[in-house]
C-alpha positions, 0 to 999 in steps of 0.5 A: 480370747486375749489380744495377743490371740487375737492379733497374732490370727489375724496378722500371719502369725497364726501358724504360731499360735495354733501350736497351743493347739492339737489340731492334725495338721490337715486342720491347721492348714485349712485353718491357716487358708481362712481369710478373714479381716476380723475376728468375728469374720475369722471365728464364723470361718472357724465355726464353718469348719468344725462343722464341716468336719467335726472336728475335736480340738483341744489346748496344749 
């Protein structure tokens, strides 16, 4: 992951970047609801829901 990512998630410019990604927008909202402080923190979020919801996600 780059730093640019990384920063960007972490300091309410995710919305932006999730663009590069085809998520429904229903995803995306519940990724942007994610409170986490690090990256670490932000991804095990991350992980929970692709779990919950099985999701498919790719990169534009």
């Amino acid at each position: 992951m780059d730093r640019e990512f990384e920063v960007a998630v972490l300091n309410g410019h995710r919305r932006e970047k999730l663009k590069e990604f085809s998520l429904s927008e229903a995803m995306t909202e519940k990724v942007i609801q994610i409170r986490a402080s690090s990256l670490q923190d932000f991804i095990g979020h991350l992980d929970h829901l692709a779990q919950l919801g099985g999701s498919r996600y790719s990169r534009k």
